[in-house]
N, C-alpha and C positions, 0 to 999 in steps of 0.2 A: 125457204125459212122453216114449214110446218116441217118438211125432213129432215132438216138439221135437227130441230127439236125433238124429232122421236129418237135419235140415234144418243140423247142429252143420255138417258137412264144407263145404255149399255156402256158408255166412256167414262159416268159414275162408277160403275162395279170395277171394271178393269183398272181402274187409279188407287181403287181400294185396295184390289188383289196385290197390285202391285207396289204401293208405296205400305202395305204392313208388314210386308217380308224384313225389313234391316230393324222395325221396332221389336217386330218377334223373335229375333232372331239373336238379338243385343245380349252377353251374358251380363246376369245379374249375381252377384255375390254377397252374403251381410255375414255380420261375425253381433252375436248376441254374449254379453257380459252383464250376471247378476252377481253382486256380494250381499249375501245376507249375515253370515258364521262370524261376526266379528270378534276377534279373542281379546281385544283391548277395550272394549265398548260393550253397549247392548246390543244385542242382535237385532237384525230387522227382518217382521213377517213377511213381507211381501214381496222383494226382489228377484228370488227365484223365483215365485210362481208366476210373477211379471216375465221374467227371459222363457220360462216354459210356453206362457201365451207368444211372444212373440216369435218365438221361433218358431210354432209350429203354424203362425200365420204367413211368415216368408214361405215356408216349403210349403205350403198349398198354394203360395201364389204361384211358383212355377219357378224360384230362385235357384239357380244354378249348384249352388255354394250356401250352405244354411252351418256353421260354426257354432255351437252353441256351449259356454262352458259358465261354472258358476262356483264361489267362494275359491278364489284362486287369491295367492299371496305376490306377493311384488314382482320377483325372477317371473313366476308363470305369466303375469300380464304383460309383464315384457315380453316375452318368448310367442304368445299370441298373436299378440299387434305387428309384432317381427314378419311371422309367417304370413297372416290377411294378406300384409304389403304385397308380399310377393302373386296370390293369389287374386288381386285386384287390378294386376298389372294389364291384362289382356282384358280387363272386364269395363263394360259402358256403363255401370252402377255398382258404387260401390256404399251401400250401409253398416252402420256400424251402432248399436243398442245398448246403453248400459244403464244399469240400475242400482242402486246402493249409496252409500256416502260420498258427498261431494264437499270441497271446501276453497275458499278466492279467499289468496293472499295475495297482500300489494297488488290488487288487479290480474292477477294470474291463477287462472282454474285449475282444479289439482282431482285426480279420481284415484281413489282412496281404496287398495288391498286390504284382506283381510289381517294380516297379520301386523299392520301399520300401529309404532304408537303413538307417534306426534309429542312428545312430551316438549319439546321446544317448537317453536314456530319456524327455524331452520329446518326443522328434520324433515318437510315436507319432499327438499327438493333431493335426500335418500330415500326414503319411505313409500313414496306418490307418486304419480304419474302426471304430468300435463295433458291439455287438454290438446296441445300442438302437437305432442305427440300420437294422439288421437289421429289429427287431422292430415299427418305425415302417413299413416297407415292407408288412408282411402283418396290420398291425393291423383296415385296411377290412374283412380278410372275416367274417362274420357267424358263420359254424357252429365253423372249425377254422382257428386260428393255428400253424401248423407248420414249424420252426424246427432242420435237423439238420448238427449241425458234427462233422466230418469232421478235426478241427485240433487235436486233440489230443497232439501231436507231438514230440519234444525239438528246441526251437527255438533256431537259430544264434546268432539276435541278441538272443537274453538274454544267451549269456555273453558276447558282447565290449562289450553295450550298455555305454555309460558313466552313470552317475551323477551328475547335479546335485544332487541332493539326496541326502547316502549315508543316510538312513533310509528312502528310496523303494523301496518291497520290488518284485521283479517276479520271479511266482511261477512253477512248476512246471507245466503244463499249461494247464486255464484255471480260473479261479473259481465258486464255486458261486453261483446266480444263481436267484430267483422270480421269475416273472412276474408285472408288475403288470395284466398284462389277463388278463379272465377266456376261459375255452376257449383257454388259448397253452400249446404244448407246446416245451421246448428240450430236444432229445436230444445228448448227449455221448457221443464213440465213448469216451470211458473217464471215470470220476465224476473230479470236480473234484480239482485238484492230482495228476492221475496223467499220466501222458503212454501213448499207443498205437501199436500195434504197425502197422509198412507193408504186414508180412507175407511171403511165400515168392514170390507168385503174381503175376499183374498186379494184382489188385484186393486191397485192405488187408481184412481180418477182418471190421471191420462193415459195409463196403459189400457186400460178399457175403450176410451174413445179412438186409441191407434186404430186399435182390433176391430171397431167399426169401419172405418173409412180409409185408412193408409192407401189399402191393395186394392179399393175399390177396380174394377176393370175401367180402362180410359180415364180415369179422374185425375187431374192434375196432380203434382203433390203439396204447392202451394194451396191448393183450394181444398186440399185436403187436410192440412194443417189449420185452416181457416174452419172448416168444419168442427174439428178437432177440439180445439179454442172454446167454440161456444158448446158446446158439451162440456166441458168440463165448468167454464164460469154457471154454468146452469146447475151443474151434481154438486157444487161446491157454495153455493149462494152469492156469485160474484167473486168472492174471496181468492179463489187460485186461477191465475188467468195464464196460459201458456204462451210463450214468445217463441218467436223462429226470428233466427239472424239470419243474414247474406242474400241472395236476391241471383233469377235465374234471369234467362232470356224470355223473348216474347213468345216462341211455341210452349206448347204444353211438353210434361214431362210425368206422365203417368209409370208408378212404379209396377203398374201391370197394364199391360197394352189391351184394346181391346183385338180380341177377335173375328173377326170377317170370315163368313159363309164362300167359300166359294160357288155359288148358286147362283143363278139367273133370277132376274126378280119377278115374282109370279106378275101377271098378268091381272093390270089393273082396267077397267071400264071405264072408266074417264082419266088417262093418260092424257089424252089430247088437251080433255079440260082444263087439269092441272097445271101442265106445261102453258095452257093459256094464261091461267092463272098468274104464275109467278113469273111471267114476263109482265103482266102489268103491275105485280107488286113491285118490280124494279124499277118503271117509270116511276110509282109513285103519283101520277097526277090527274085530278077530278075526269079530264078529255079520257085517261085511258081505260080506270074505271068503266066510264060511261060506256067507251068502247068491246070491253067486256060484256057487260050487260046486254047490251044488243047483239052479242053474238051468242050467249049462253044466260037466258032470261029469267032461267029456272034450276033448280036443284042446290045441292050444297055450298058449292063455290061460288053460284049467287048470293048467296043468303053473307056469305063474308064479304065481297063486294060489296055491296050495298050498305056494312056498317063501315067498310073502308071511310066510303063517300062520307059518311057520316060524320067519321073521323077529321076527314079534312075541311067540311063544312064547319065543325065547331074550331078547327083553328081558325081562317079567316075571321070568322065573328071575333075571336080570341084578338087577333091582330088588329081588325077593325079597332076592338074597342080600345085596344092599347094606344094606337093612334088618336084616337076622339079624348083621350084620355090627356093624352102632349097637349093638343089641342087648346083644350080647356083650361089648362095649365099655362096655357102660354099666356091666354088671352087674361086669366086673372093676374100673373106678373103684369102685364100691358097698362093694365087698367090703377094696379097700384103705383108704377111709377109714372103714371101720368098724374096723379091726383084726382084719380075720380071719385066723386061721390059716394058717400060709404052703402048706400042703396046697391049702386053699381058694383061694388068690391061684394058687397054679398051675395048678391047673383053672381058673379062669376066662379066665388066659394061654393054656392050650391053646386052650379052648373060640375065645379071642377069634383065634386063629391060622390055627384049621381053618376061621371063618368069612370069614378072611383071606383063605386061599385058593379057597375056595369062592367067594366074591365074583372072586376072577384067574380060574377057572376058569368061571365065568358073561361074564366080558367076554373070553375067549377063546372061547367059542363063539360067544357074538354077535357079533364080528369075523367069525370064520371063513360065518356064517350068512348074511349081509351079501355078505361076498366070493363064496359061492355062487349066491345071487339076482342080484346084478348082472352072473356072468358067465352065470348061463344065459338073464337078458334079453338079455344081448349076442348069445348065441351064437343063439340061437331067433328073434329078431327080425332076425340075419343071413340065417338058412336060409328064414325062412316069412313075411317081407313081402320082397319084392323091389322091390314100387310102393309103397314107404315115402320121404317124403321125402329128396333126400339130406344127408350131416352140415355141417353149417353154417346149415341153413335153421331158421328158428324152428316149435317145436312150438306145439301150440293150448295157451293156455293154462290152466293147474291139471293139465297132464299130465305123471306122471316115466317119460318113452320113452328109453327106453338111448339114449345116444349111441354112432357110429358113428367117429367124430374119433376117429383114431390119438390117442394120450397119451404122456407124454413118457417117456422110459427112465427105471424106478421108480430105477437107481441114482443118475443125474442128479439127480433133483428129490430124493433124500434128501439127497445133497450140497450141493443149491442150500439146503435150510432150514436145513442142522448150521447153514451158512455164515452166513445171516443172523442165526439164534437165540446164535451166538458175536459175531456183532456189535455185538446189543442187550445182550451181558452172561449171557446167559441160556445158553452150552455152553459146554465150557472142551475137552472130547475132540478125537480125530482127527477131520478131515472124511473119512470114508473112504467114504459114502455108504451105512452099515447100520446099518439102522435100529431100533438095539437099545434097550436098557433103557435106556442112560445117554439115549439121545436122546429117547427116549419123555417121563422125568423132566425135559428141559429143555423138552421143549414146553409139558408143566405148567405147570413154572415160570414159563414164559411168563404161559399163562391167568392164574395166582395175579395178576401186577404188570399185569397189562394189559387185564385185566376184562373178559376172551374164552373162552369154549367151545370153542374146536376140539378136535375129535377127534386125542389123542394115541397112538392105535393104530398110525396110518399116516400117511408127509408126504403131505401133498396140495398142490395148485393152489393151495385156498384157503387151507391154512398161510403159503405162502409169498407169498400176494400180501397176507397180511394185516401179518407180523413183516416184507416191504421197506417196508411205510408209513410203520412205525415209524423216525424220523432221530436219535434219541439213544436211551441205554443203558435200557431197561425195568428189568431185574433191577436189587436194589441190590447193591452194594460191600459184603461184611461184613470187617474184620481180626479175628483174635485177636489176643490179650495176644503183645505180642514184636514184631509186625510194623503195618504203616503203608501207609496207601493209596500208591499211587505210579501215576498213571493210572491205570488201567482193573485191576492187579494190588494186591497186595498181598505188600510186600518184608521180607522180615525186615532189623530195627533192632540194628547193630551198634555196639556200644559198645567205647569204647578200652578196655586194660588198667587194673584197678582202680574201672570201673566197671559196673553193671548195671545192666538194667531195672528201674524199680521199679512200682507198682500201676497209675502213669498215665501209663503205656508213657516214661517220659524216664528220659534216662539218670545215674544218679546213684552219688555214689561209695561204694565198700563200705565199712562198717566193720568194723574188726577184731572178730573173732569171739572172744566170752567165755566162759570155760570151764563146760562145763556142771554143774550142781548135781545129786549120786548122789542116786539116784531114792530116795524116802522110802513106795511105795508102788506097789505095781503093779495094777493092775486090769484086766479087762479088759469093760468095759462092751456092748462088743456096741453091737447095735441100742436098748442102754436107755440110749442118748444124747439127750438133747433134739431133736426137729426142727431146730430153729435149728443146732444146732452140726452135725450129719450135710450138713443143706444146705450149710454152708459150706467143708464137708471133702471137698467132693465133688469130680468130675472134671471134664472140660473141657468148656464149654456145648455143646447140639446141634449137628452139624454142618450145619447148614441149608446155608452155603457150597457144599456141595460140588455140590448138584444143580443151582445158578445159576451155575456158572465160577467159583466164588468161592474165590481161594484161605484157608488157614485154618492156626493158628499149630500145630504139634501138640507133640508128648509130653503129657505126665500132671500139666499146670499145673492148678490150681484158676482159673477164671475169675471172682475176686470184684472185677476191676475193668482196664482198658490195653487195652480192645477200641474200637475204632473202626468207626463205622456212615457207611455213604458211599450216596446215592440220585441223585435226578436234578437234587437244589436242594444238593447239597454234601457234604461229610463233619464229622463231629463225634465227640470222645471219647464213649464209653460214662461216666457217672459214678461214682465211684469209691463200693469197696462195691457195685456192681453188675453184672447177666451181661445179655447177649442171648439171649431163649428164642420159637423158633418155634414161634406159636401156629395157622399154618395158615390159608387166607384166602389176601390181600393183592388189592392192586389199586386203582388211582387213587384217592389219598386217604386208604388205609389201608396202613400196614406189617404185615408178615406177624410180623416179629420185635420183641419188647417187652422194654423192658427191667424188670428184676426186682430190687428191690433186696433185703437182708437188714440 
């Protein structure tokens, strides 16, 4: 086995050598289009000096084919997009860049020459280019259709365009748009029906953030678009937020590959160790650890052992206590429907309370345990490999090696998921990027509707590229009694003078109130009321709403019927004589909240 293990490094380098050859090899070709010179409008500054940045960022990446032309009139863009075609034929990547006036009519995107005049809303489809025909130009290439418009702009010749037909909508920005080819990506410098910022500088907001990251070496292009995104919502104050349509496979798709040394890997002094090492990170368990340790008691690799153990030590606590937790829980139901003793019922409240927090206290250490191990992989594996690969290159596989990759500002990336977790329905709070209790609760919430585990401790990378996947509302819509779905909120239902609310939230008129009859008897029954009659006398259902963004009707109404349930297929009354009670759960297919009749 120990020989197997030394020969691990040299069938790493030989897999490298050998599987970069077809990535290096792949031609790349892009075609860069800027209109700035417009003769029928006002010119725009920044377009060309946009296609200038970008093209001279293609050909330092190493792009085969770098095209670049600018203020070209209708015939010349046809006659461009003509020729790429042919030149994208034989190529594994095919890019295409443009910058200038964009404009969606009837839902169809249109890229705009300069010598265009649009004087009717017809003339688009002489005048203009579609965006399918964009997509027709880069469809030959085999690996990567990529497609980045720069034209999200507020456009001249919407407002004076005239109208042939006056129900002919022509929208705000441009349309949101699927790719019917598979591997085709359309990046928008701001999500559909928004328009974008030109900016302060020569170069507009997201051309700048391209030119950071696009050509990174090895970087996906998806995660490079993802990069992309939060720079520009950051230069822009939230305001301009960039969209990518269409969706690749599961391997990465770097639009520059990395490079690989063909060299042997120097010689390290604890080879042996290491390889020890990351076979017991593969077990993963306390016996193998331990087994580490007594073979290598001392040095580095010890030192991250040992907070392994650590690691895994503070989950069982973690799990213990979640278990004593059921427990306690059970034992307090137990106790209540037998009718014990209200002494009894509070001791088992305590009991279920202290195991409550005992359980918080168990996933705050393991958090905190967590965050200790990965920063002294970082910090150790900084100081004591120096001939460690560097960050961006792939590890051997089945190994977890600290990564070296700067990470994004923890406040940023808490900001970026309040942002998206408030989109899907699931935050209602400030985006202020702290990442407290109330955020923690909506990330839950999340999990509950969307049939996900992420770790709600901390926002991560992987929170937020999971809830941007997500294109409609996850969390459901709950009203109380009083109030009425109204998009995405819930409005309190005002009713004219002389009328009220009645059970099934509609407004109806009061009757004159009749004088009441002196009481013949007074009692006072207490808790020796029927079940039936206390449930019904009770207060206002769970407030499940409030942890999903959901707003909720309040004061001290009895909830026996006028509640309105809203999800991703519609909203409907709650039935009268009935309440909404969260039973905990949810997720595709199941409602978290049931309704309960009496």
């Amino acid at each position: 086995m120990r020989s197997l293990l030394r020969l691990c490094p040299l069938l790493v380098v030989l897999g490298l050598l050998f599987g970069a050859g077809p990535a290096l090899a792949g031609k790349r070709v892009a075609l860069v289009l800027a209109n700035s010179a417009y003769q029928h409008a006002p010119s725009l500054a920044n377009p060309v000096n946009d296609g200038v940045v970008m093209a001279k960022m293609l050909k330092e990446a190493g792009f085969d084919l770098v095209e670049s032309r600018h203020d070209l009139q209708t015939p010349d863009m046809r006659r461009v997009l003509r020729d790429f075609a042919d030149a994208a034929r034989d190529a594994d990547i095919a890019v295409v860049y443009y910058a200038g006036h964009g404009i969606e009519v009837e839902g169809a995107n249109y890229l705009i020459p300069v010598d265009a005049r649009l004087e009717r809303d017809t003339d688009v489809y002489d005048e203009a280019l579609t965006l399918d025909r964009v997509l027709v130009a880069v469809e030959p290439a085999k690996r990567l259709r990529l497609v980045i418009l720069d034209a999200c702009r507020d456009n001249p010749f919407g407002k004076r365009m005239k109208r042939t037909i006056a129900a002919r909508g022509i929208g705000r920005g441009l349309a949101q748009v699927e790719p019917s080819s598979p591997n085709t990506l359309i990046a928008y410098s701001a999500k559909a029906g928004f328009t974008a910022q030109d900016g302060d500088g020569a170069n507009s907001p997201f051309t700048v953030a391209l030119s950071k990251h696009l050509t990174t070496p090895g970087l996906d292009v998806g995660r490079a678009f993802g990069f992309v995104r939060d720079d520009v919502l950051k230069s822009t104050g939230n305001k301009q937020e960039p969209f990518v349509y269409g969706s690749l496979g599961g391997e990465d798709v770097p639009l520059v590959p990395v490079k690989v040394a063909a060299v042997a890997p120097a010689a390290n002094p604890q080879a042996d160790i290491r390889r020890d090492y990351e076979l017991a990170l593969q077990v993963g368990s306390g016996p193998a650890w331990e087994a580490f340790l007594a073979q290598h008691p001392d040095g580095f690799y010890a030192s991250l052992a040992k907070l392994q153990l650590e690691k895994i030590g503070a989950e069982q606590a973690h799990a213990a206590a979640i278990e004593k937790a059921k427990q306690a829980e059970a034992e307090r139901d137990r106790l209540a429907a037998l009718g014990a003793q209200k002494e009894a019922q509070a001791k088992a409240a305590a009991d279920a309370k202290a195991a409550e927090q005992a359980q918080l206290a168990a996933q705050k250490e393991q958090a905190q345990q967590q965050a200790a191990a990965a920063e002294q992989q970082r910090v150790n594996l900084a100081a004591a490999a120096p001939s460690a690969a560097p960050a961006g290159t792939a590890s051997p596989a089945g190994t977890n090696v600290a990564s070296l990759t700067p990470a994004i500002a923890p406040a940023d990336l808490n900001r970026s998921v309040q942002t998206e977790l408030g989109r899907v329905g699931c935050f209602s709070g400030q985006v202020d990027g702290n990442w407290n209790t109330s955020s923690q609760r909506s990330l839950s919430q999340f999990n509950r509707y969307a049939g996900t585990r992420l770790d709600v401790t901390v926002a991560s990378t992987d929170a937020l590229d999971t809830v941007k996947a997500k294109q409609s509302r996850v969390c459901p819509l709950v009203c109380e009694h009083g109030f009425k779905a109204d998009g995405d909120k819930c409005a309190r239902i005002v009713c004219r003078e002389g009328y009220a609310v009645n059970d099934d939230n509609e407004c109806e008129k009061q009757r004159a109130a009749k004088p009441a009859k002196p009481a013949t008897a007074k009692r006072d029954d207490g808790d020796e009321r029927p079940g039936r009659q206390r449930r019904q006398s009770g207060g206002a259902a769970d407030g499940y709403g409030a942890a999903a963004g959901i707003a909720a009707a309040g004061g001290g109404r009895a909830t026996s019927g006028g509640q309105v349930y809203c999800n991703n297929t519609g909203c409907r009354p709650v039935h009268r004589g009935c309440r909404l009670e969260y039973r905990g759960g949810g997720g595709p297919g199941y409602d978290a909240n049931v309704e309960v009749c009496y």
